[in-house]
Every structure is written in C-alpha cells, then in structure tokens.
C-alpha positions as CSV (number, residue, x, y, z in Angstrom):
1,X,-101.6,-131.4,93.0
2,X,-101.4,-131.6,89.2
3,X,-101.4,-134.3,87.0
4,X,-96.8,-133.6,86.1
5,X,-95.9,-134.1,82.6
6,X,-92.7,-134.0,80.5
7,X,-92.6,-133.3,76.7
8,X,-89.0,-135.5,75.3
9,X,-87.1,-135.3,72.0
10,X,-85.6,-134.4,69.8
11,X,-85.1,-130.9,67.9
12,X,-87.2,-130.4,65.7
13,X,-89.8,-132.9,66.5
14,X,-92.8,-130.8,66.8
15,X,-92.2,-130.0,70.8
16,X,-93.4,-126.5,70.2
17,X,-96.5,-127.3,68.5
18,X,-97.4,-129.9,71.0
19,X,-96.3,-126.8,73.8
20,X,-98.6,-124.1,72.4
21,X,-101.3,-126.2,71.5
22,X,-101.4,-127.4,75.1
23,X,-101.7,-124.1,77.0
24,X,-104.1,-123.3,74.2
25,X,-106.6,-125.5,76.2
26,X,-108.3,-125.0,79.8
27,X,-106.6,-126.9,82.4
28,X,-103.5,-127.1,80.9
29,X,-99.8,-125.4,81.8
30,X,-96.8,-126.5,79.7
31,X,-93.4,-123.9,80.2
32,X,-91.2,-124.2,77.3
33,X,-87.7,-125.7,77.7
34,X,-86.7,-124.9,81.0
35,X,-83.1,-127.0,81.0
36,X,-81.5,-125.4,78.2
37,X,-77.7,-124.3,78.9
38,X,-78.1,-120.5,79.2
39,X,-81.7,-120.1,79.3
40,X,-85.2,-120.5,80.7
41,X,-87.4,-120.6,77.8
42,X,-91.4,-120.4,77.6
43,X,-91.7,-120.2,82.0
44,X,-95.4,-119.6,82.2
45,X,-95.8,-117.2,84.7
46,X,-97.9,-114.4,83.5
47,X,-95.3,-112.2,82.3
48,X,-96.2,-109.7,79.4
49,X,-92.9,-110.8,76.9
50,X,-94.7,-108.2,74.3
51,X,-94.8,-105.3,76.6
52,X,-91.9,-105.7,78.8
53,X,-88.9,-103.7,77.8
54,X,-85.6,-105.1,76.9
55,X,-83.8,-104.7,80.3
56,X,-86.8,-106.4,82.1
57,X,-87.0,-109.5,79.9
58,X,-83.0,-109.6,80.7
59,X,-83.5,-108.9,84.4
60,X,-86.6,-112.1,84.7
61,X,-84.1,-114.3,82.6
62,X,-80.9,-113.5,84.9
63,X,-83.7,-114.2,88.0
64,X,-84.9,-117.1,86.1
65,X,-81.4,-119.0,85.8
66,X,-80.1,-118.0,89.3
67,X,-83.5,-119.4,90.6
68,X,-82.5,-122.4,88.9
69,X,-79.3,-123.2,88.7
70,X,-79.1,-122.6,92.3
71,X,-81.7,-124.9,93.5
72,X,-82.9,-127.1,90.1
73,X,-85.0,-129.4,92.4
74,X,-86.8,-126.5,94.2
75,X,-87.7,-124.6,90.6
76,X,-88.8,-127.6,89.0
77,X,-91.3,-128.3,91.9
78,X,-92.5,-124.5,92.0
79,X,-92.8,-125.0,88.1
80,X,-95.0,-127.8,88.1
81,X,-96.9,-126.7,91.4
82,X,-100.5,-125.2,89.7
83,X,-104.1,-125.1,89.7
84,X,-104.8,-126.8,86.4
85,X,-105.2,-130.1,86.0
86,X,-102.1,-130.7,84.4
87,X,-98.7,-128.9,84.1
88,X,-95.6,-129.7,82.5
89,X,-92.8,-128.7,80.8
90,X,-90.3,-129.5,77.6
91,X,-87.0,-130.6,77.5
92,X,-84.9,-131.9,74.4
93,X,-82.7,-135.3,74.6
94,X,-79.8,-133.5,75.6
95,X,-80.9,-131.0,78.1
96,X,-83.1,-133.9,79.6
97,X,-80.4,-136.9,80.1
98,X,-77.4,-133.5,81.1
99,X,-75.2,-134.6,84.1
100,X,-75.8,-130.9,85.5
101,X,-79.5,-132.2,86.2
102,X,-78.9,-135.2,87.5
103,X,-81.0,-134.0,91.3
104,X,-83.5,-132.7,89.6
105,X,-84.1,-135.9,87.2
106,X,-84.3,-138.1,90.2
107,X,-87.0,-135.5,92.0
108,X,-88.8,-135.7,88.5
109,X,-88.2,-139.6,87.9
110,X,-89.5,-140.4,91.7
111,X,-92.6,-138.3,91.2
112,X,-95.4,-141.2,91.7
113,X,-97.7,-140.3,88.4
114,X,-95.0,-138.4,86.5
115,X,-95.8,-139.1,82.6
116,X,-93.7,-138.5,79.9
117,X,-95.1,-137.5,76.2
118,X,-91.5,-138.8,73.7
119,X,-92.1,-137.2,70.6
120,X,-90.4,-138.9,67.4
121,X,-89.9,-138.0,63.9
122,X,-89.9,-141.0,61.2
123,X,-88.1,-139.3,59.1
124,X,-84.9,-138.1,60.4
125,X,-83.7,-136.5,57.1
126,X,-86.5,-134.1,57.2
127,X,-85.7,-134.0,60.7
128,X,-82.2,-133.0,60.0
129,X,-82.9,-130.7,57.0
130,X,-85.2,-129.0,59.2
131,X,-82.5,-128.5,61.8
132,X,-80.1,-127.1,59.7
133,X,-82.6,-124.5,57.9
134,X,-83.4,-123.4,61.4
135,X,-79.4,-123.3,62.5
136,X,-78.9,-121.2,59.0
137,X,-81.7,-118.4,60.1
138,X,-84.2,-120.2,57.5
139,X,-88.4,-120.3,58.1
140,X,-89.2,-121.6,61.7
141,X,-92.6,-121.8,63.0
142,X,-95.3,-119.0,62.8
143,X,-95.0,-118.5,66.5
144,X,-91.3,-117.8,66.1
145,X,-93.0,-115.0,63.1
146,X,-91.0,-117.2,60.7
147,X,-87.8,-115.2,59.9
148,X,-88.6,-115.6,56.3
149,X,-92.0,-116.8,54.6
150,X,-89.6,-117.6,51.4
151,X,-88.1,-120.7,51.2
152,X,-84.5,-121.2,51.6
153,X,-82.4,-124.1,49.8
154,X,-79.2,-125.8,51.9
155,X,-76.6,-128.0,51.0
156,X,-77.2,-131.2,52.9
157,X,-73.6,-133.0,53.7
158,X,-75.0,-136.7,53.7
159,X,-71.8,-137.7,56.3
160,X,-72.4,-135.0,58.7
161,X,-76.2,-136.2,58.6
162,X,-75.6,-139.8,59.3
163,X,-73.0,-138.5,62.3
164,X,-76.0,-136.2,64.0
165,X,-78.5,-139.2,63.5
166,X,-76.1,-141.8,65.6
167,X,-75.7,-139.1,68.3
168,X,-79.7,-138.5,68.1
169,X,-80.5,-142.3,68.5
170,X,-78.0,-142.5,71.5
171,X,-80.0,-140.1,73.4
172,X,-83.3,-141.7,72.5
173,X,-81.7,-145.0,73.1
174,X,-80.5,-143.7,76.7
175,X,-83.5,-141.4,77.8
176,X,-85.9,-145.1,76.6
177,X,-83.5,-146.7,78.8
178,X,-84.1,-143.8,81.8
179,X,-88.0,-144.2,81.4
180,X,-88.3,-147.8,80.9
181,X,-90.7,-148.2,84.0
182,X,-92.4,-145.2,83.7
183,X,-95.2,-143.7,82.5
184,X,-94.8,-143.1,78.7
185,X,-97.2,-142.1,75.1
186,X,-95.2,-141.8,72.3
187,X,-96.2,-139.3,69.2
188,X,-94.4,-139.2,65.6
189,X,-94.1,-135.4,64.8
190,X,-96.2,-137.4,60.9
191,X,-99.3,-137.8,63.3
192,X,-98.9,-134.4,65.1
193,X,-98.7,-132.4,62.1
194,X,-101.1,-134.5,60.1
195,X,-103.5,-135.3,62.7
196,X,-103.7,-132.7,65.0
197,X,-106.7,-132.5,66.3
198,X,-106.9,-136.6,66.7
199,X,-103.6,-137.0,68.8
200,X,-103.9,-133.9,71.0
201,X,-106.9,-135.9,71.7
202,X,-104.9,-138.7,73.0
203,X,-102.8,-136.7,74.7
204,X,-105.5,-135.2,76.5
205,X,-107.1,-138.7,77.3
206,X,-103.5,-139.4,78.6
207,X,-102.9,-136.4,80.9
208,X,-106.2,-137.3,82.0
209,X,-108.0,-134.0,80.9
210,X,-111.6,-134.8,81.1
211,X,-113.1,-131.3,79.9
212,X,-110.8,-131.0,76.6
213,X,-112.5,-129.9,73.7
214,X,-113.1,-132.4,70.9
215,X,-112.1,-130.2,67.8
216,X,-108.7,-129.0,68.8
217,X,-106.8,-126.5,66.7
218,X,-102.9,-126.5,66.1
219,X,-101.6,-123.5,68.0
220,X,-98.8,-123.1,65.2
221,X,-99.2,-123.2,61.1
222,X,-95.6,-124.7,59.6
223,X,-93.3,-121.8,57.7
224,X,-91.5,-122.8,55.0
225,X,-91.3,-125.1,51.9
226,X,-93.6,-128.3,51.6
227,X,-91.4,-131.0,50.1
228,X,-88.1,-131.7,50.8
229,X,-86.7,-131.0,47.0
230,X,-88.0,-127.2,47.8
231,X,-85.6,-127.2,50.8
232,X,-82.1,-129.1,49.7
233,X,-80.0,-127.8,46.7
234,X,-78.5,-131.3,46.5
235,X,-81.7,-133.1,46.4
236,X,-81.1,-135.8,43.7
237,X,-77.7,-136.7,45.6
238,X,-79.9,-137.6,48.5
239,X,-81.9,-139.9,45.9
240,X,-78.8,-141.3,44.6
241,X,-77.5,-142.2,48.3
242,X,-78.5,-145.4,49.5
243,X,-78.3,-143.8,52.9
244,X,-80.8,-141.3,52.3
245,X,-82.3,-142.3,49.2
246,X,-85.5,-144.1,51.3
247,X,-85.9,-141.2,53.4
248,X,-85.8,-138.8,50.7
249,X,-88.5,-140.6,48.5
250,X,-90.3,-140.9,51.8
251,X,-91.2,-136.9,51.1
C-alpha cells in the first residue's frame, strides 16, 4: 500500500507546480483536483488527453463524476490504491473542508499514515492578483500553454481583495483546525518557486521517497509578468494603501 498524500490550499499557491513536478519523478502518482464541483481534474490513469477526441474526453469525465459522486469513499480509495511508493492527490481549501465530502474526509482523515503537504503563499496580494489575471483569461502556467505570453494589466479593487483574504484565512484557519493531529509539511509557494529543486527535496524526504533524484527540475516555467507593477494598472494606489502598501513593496 502506498505511502497517501494530500496537496491543500489555496488557489493559486503553486499546487500545480508542486502536482507536475511530482509525477515528473519515479515512484510518485499525484491526480489533480479530484473534488472540484463539476469536475475530475488531472485523474492519472493513463488516458491519452492529446489523442482522445472531444466526445471521449466528455464521455471519461461524465464516468469520472458518476464514479464519484456516487460512491466518494470507494473512488478516493481506488485513486490512491498504486504501485508507487507514494500517491496522492490535490484539493483546494474549499473543495477539501465541502460538506458534500464529509465520508470521504473521514475515510481520508482515519487513514493511519495519511500526510498532508499545506501549501501557503506569503504574499496574498500577489496571491490575489494572480487569481484575478487567471479569472480574467490572463497568462497561467506553461502547462496550461499560457493563454497569452503578453502580460495583461487589471484593476485591483483593494475592498474586494481584503473580502477574498478573510474568506481565504477561514478556510486555512478551519482545514489547520481539521489536521491539527495529523501528519503535516507546510511549503510557501516563495520557497517553491524560488527553490525548487531544494523543497521538492523535502517533500520527497517527507513522502518518504528514498530513490528521488537530487537535482530536481520544476515541471512548469511561470507565464506572465515578473513584478507586480507589470500586472496592476492601479499599482501606486496599492502603495498608497496601508492595507496593501506592505505587501505591495514586498514585490
């Protein structure tokens, strides 16, 4: 039986990096988000999403859902039933802590060496700008084939960013409270895009991958503008702001 893991955040947070450089490395499976509302995202199972026409990608993600929303406990445990050494999945805040999970949140919780990778972002402005650029169709990631590779500028309203920040810190508040006896290595997206290679390394250490490679590469480059003032047409208003002006000189 593999060693069952569970990547928690955020959007935004770096999940999908974390995801693809995973399975880029032997004795490793991590599925995408398999909780969200009306989709199973990332299920590894060897199907060919490049090759399969458009009605058979429709038909496996009609299968997908009915195999899971009519028995969440039983897909979670054929998900996380493989011959690697580890194998795990994604789930945001919201789709983690949903009432509409609640069986299949106990299944994972009593699991006796379930671990949970939290991922965190320091900076929630950038956090947030980078949500909205991603709601507005903007630069993703390159294994989304970043819709654009020129940067797009948003208006940031500063109220509607300090509203999504108090609903984001009552999920982290409540998922900390859900795994307070469990398992648990927390990563800042800062040291997984910064330092790759170094806190894959700890992951590894933590999902107790012996035969990892030393040097690991990021499966994903970042799309998109660098700094923050490249991003936000309103970017001295942020500076002005005492609530964002920190985070914004953070950048």
């Amino acid at each position: 039986m593999p060693i069952s893991f569970v990547i928690v955040g955020a959007p935004r947070t770096g999940s999908t990096l974390l995801v693809k450089t995973l399975n880029s490395l032997p004795g490793v499976c991590c599925h995408g988000e398999l909780l969200g509302s009306q989709n199973v995202r990332g299920y590894e199972d060897g199907f060919d999403l490049v090759n399969a026409s458009k009605s058979e990608r429709e038909e496996r993600l009609q299968r997908l859902l009915l195999e899971r929303d009519s028995d969440p406990v039983g897909f979670m445990q054929r998900a996380l039933s493989s011959d690697n050494t580890a194998c795990g999945f994604k789930a945001l805040y919201s789709a983690f802590l949903k009432p509409q999970w609640n069986d299949a949140r106990t299944w994972l919780l009593a699991l006796p060496d379930i671990r949970f990778i939290h991922l965190t972002r320091k900076n929630t402005l950038r956090r947030f700008v980078s949500e909205q650029i991603f709601l507005n169709g903007g630069p993703n990631h390159s294994g989304a084939g970043g819709r654009s590779e020129t940067p797009i500028k948003i208006h940031i309203d500063i109220g509607a960013f300090e509203k999504r920040s108090a609903e984001i810190e009552a999920e982290r508040s409540a998922l900390c409270a859900t795994l307070l006896h469990k398992n648990v290595l927390n990563i800042t997206y800062e040291e997984l895009s910064t330092h790759t290679a170094s806190t894959l390394a700890r992951v590894c250490q933590f999902l107790a991958l012996d035969d990892a490679p030393t040097n690991i590469e990021p499966a994903l480059k970042k799309v998109g503008a660098a700094h923050l003032k490249d991003s936000v047409s309103n970017f001295q208003e942020l500076r002005d702001n005492k609530a964002t002006r920190d985070l914004a000189l953070m950048d």
